[in-house]
C-alpha positions as CSV (number, residue, x, y, z in Angstrom):
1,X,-41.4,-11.4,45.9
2,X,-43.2,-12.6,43.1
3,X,-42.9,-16.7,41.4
4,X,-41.0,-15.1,38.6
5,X,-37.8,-13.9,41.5
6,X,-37.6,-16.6,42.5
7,X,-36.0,-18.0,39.2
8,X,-33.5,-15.4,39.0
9,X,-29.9,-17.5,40.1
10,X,-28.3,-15.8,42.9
11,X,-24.6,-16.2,43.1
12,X,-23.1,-16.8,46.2
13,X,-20.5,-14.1,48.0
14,X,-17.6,-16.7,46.4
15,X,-18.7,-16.4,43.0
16,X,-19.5,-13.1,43.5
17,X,-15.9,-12.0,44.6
18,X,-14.8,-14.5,41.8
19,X,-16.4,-12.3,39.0
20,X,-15.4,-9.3,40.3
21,X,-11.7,-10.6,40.6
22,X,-12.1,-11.3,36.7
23,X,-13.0,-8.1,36.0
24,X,-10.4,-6.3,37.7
25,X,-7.7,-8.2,35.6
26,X,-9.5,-7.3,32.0
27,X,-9.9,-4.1,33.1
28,X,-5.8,-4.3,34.4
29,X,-4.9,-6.1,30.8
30,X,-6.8,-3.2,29.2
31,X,-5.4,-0.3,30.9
32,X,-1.7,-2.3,30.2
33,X,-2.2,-2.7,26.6
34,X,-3.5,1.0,26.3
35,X,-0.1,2.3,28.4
36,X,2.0,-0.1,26.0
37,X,0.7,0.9,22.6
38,X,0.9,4.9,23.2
39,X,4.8,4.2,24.3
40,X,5.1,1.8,21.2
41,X,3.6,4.7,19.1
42,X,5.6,7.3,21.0
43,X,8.9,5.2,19.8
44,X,8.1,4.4,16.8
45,X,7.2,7.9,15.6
46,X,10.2,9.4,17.2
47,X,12.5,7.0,15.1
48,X,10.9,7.5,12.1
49,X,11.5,11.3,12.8
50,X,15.1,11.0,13.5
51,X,15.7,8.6,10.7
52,X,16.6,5.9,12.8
53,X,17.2,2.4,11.6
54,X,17.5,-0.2,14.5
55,X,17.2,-4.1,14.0
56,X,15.7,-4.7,17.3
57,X,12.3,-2.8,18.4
58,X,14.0,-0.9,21.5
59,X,10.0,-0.3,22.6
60,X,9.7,-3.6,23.6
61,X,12.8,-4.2,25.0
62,X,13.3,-1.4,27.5
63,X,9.4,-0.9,28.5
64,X,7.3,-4.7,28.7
65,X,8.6,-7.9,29.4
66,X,5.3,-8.9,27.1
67,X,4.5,-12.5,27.4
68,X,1.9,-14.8,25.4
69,X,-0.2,-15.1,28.7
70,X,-0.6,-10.9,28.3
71,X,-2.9,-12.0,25.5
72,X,-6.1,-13.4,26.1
73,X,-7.1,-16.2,23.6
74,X,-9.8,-15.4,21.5
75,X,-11.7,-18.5,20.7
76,X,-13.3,-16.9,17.9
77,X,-10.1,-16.4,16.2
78,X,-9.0,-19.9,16.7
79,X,-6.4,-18.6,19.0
80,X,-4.7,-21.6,21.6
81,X,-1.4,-21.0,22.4
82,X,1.4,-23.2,22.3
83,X,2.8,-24.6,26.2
84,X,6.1,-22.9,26.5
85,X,8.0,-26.4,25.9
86,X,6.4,-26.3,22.1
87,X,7.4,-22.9,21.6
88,X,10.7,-23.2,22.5
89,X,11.3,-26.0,20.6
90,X,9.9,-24.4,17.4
91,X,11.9,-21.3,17.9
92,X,15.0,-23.4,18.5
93,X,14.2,-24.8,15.3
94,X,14.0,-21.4,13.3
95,X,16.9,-20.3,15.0
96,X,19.2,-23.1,14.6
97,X,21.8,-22.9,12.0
98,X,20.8,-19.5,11.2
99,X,23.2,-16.4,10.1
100,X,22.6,-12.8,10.5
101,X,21.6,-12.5,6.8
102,X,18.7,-15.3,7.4
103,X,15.3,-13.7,7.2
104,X,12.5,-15.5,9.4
105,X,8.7,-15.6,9.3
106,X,6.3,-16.9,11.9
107,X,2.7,-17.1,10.7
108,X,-0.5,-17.0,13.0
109,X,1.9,-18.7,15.5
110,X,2.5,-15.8,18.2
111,X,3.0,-17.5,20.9
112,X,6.4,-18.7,19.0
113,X,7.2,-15.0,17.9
114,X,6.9,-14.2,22.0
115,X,9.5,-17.1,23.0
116,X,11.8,-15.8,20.5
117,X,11.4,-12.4,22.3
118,X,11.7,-13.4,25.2
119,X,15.4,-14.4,24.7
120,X,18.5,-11.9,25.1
121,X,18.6,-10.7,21.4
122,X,22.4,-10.9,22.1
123,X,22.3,-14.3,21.7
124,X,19.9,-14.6,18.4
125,X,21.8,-15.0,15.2
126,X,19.1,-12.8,13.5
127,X,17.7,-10.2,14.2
128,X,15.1,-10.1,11.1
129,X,12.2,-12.0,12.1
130,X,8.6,-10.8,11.4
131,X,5.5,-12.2,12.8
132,X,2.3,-12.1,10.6
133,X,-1.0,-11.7,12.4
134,X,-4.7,-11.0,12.3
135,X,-5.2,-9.8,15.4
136,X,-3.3,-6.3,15.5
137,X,-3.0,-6.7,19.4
138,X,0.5,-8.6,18.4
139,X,2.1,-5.4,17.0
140,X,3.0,-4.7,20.2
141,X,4.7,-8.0,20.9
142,X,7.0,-7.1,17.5
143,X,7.3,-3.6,17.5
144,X,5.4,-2.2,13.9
145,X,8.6,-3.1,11.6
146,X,8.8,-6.9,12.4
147,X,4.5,-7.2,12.4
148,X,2.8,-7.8,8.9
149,X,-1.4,-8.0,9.3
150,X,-2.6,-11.3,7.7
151,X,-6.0,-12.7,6.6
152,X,-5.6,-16.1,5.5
153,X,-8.8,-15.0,3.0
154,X,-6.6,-12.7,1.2
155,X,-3.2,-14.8,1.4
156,X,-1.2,-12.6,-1.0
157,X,-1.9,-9.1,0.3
158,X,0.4,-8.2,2.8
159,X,3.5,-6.2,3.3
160,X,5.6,-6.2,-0.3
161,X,9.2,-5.9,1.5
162,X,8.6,-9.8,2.3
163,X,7.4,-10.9,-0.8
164,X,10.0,-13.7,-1.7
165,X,12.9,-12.5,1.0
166,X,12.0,-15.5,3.5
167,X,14.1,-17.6,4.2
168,X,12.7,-19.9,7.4
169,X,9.1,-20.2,7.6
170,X,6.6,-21.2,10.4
171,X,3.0,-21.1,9.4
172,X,0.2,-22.4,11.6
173,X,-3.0,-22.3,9.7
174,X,-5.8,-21.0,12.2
175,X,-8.4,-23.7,11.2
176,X,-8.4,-27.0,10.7
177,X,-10.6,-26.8,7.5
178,X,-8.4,-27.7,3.5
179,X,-9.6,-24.1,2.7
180,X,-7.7,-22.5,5.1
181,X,-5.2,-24.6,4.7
182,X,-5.0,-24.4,1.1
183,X,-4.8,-20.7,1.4
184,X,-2.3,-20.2,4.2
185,X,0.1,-22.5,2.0
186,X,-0.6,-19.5,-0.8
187,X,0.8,-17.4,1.3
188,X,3.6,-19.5,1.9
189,X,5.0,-19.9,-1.6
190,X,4.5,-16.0,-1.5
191,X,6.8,-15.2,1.4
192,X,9.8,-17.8,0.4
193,X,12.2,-17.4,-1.6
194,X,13.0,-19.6,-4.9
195,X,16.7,-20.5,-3.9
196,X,15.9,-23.5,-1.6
197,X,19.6,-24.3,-1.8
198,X,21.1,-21.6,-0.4
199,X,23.8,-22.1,2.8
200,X,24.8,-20.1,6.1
201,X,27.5,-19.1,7.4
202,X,28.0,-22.4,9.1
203,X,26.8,-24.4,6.3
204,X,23.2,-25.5,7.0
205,X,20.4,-24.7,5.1
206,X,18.7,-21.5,4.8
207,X,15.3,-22.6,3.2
208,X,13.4,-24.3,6.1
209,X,9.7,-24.9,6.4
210,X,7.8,-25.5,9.1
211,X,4.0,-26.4,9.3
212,X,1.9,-27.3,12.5
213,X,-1.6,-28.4,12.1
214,X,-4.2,-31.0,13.3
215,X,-3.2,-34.4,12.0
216,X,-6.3,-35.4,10.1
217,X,-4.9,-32.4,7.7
218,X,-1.9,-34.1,7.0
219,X,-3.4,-35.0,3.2
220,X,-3.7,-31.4,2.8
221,X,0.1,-30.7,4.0
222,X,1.3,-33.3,1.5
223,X,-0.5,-31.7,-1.4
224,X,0.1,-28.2,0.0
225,X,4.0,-28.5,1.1
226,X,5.2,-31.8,-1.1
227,X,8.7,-31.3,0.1
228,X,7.3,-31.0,3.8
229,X,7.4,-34.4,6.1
230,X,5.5,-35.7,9.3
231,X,8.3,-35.3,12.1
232,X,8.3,-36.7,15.5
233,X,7.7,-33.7,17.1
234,X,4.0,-33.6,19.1
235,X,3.4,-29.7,19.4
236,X,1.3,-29.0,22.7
237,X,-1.1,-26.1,24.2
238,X,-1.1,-24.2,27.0
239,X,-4.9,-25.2,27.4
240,X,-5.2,-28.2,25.9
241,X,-6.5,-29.1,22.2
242,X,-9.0,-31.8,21.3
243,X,-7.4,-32.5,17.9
244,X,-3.8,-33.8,17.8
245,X,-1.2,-31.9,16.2
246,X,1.4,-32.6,14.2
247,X,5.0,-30.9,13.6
248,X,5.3,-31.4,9.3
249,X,8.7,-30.0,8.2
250,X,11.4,-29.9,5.4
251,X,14.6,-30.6,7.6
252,X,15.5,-32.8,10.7
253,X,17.2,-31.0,13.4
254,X,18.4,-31.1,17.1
255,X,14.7,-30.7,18.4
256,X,13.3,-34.1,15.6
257,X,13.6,-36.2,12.8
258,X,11.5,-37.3,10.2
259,X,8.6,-39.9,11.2
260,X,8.8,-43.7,9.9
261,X,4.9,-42.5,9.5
262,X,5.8,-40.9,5.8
């Protein structure tokens, strides 16, 4: 054995066992996801064929029970998901007041998009909600009718059926940087529609806004979102964030009201 081997680090039988125990659940994940999008492709082509026009994505429902911790975070992408106690309150806050005519968009928030999922879509008021997403991973989370792919570099290039039909809007920027920010608020105004007056069934308002960033950006909301407030809703992750988030919205609901911080 030569100086130069005795450098090399040797990992113990633990670590050892450790690795190989995190390899066998990416390969697992991978072999999951693989199963999952052929059956997603399977059903969608087979509805297309028969002409079939279903509000719900029956792939989803009848062969996963798909959760957010199904998808790796990739820190690259800026990905952290929500814990499940944020996303359930943000999805109660889409959700609340809503009609069956109310059209919903969750932006670069999946984790949100998933709690909704999760729910019996007997009991959602909606059934049109969209999630728009970089990574295509998601598609499988909404089924290829309800998923849009979004770049935050090209904010206004995504599917035209949207274009100024959304009513309720949750957009999570993916970094904390006024470019982005400025960008993803592009989009915004692109997705919603002009009538921000408009009622439900039950009399609430249709038009609802919803942005959740780092609170150092909160100069950027105001400019970006004027009609947008700091609420007192503290959104939290599954993993933990550095930064501190903020909840800035249009409305008050159940879930928050407006901060004496405006």
């Amino acid at each position: 054995m030569t100086e130069l081997d005795d450098d090399i680090p040797v990992l113990s039988a633990e670590s050892l066992a450790a690795l190989q125990e995190f390899r066998d659940e990416q390969k697992d994940r991978l072999a999951k996801f693989a199963e999952l999008y052929e059956g997603a492709e399977n059903e969608y082509s087979s509805r297309k064929e028969e002409g079939e026009k279903s509000n719900t994505d029956k792939s989803t429902q009848k062969k996963t029970a798909l959760t957010i911790d199904d998808f790796q975070e990739d820190w690259q992408l800026s990905q952290f998901w929500y814990s499940d106690e944020t996303a359930n309150i943000l999805a109660d806050a889409l959700l609340e007041g809503a009609d069956e005519n109310t059209v919903i968009c969750i932006v670069s928030a999946p984790s949100v998009y998933a709690m909704i999922k999760a729910r019996n879509p007997s009991t959602l008021p909606t059934q049109k909600i969209y999630l728009f997403e970089f990574d295509r991973r998601f598609a499988l989370l909404s089924g290829k009718d309800h998923f849009g792919f979004y770049d935050y570099n090209q904010p206004e290039e995504f599917r035209d059926d949207l274009k100024g039909k959304v009513d309720r809007l949750l957009i999570d920027p993916p970094f904390l940087e006024p470019e982005c920010q400025q960008k993803s608020s592009l989009t915004a105004k692109a997705l919603l529609r002009g009538d921000k007056k408009a009622e439900t069934e039950s009399g609430d308002l249709q038009y609802k806004l919803i942005s959740c960033t780092g609170e150092r950006m909160k100069d950027n909301v105001k400019k970006n979102y004027p009609d947008t407030r700091i609420t007192t809703f503290y959104p939290e992750h599954k993993n933990g964030l550095s930064n501190e988030f903020r909840c800035y919205a249009s409305f008050e609901c159940s879930r928050w009201r407006f901060s004496d911080e405006n």
